[in-house]
N, C-alpha and C positions, 0 to 999 in steps of 0.2 A: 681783653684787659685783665679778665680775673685770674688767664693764665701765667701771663708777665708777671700777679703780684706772687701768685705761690710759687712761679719761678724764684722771682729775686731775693723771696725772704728764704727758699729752700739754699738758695746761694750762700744769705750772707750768715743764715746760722753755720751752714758749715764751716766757712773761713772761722766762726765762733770758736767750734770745737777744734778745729787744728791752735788756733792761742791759746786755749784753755788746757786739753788733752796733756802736753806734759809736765805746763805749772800743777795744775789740781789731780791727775793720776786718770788712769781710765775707768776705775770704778767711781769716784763719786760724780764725774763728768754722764756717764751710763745712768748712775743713780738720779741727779737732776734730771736730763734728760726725761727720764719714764716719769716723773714726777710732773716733770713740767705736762706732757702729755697726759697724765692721768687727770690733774687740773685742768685743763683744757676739756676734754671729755666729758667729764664731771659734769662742769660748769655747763656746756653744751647743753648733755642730759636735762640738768634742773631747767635749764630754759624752755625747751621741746617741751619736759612736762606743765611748766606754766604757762606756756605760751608764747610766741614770739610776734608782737602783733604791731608794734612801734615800729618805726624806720630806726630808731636809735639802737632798737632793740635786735633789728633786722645785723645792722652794722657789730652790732658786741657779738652776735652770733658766728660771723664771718671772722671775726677778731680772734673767738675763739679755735676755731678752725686755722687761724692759722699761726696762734699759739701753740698746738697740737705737731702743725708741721715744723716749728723752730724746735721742740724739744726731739721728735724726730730726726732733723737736720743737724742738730748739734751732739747727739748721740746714736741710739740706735743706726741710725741711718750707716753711717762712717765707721764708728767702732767698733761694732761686731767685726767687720770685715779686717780691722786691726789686729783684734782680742783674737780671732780663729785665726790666723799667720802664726801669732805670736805662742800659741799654747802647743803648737804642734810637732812634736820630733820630725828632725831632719830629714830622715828616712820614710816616715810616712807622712810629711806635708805635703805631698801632692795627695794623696788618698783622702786624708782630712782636710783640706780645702774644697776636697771636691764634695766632702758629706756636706760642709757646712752649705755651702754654696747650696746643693742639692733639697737641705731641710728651709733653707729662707725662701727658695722660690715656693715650695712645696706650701709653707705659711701662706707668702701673699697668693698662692692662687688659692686655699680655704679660707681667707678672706675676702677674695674679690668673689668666689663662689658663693659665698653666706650671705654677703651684708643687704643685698636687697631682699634677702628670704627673711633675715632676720629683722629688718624695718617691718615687712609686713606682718610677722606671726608677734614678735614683742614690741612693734610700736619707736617711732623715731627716739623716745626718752629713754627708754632701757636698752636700748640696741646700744646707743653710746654709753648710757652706764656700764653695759658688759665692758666697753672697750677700757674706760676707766679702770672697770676693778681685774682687768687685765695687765694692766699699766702698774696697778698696785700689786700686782702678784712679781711682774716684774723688776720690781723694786727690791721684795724678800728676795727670790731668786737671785739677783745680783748682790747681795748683800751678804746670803749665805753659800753662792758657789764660785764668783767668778774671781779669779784673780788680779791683784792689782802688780799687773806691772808694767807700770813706771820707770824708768831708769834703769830695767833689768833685763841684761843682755840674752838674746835666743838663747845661748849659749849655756849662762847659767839654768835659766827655762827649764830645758833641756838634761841635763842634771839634774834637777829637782824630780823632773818627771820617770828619768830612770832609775833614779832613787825610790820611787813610790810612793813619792808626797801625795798628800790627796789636792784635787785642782787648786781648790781657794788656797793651798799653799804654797805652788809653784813658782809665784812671782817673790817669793822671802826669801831672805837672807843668811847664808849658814852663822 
């Protein structure tokens, strides 16, 4: 049962982000996202370290978890895979799809490599605080590199990038 529900909610955040994605732009949809995640985490964390000993308390922790996964599903998850399409010259978007692609598995396998080393050496409360102030690192990082484009064609992209814009300004407007 508990796979069907991070199934369904992994589902129906993403139909989120495809509504959301070209009214609100791909950065602040990217920026909530990590937010929402970092909150979730967080929250997590504080609980782990006070303890989660209620059934009520048992359920807000699951709640949280899969708060984590809708911010997830509704960014990260989906729009990287948009954002690296979208930043990459014609000529070498096969080569740069293949890095990106290459560095996301490379992540989730030093994640799924770490997290039970890292439960046991710092403990279930700071393992997810890590992931939090990760989520928050991700947030600067998107705020000061990624570009927002919205409404702006490969094409122009692509133009800006052989111009020698720097990234976060690929996606503007001459």
């Amino acid at each position: 049962m508990g796979a069907v529900i991070v199934g369904l909610t992994n589902v129906l955040a993403t139909f989120i982000a495809i509504g959301l994605v070209d009214r609100w732009g791909r950065k602040p949809t990217l920026t909530l996202g990590f937010l929402v995640m970092a909150a979730g985490m967080g929250v997590l964390g504080t609980m782990m370290h006070i303890g989660i000993h209620s059934p009520s308390a048992q359920y807000f922790a699951i709640a949280m978890l899969l708060m984590f996964i809708v911010g997830f599903a509704m960014s990260a998850g989906p729009l990287i895979w948009v954002l690296c399409s979208e930043i990459q010259p014609l000529k070498g978007r096969d080569f740069g799809i293949t890095c990106s692609t290459a560095t996301n598995w490379i992540a989730n396998m030093i994640v799924g490599a770490t997290f039970l080393t890292m439960l046991n050496t710092l403990g279930n409360a700071n393992t997810f605080w890590v992931y939090a102030a990760l989520n928050v690192l991700f947030i600067l990082l998107t705020l000061w590199l990624v570009p927002e484009t919205k409404h702006v064609s490969l094409e122009h992209i692509e133009r800006n990038l052989m111009k020698g814009r720097k990234l976060r300004e690929i996606g503007a407007h001459d």
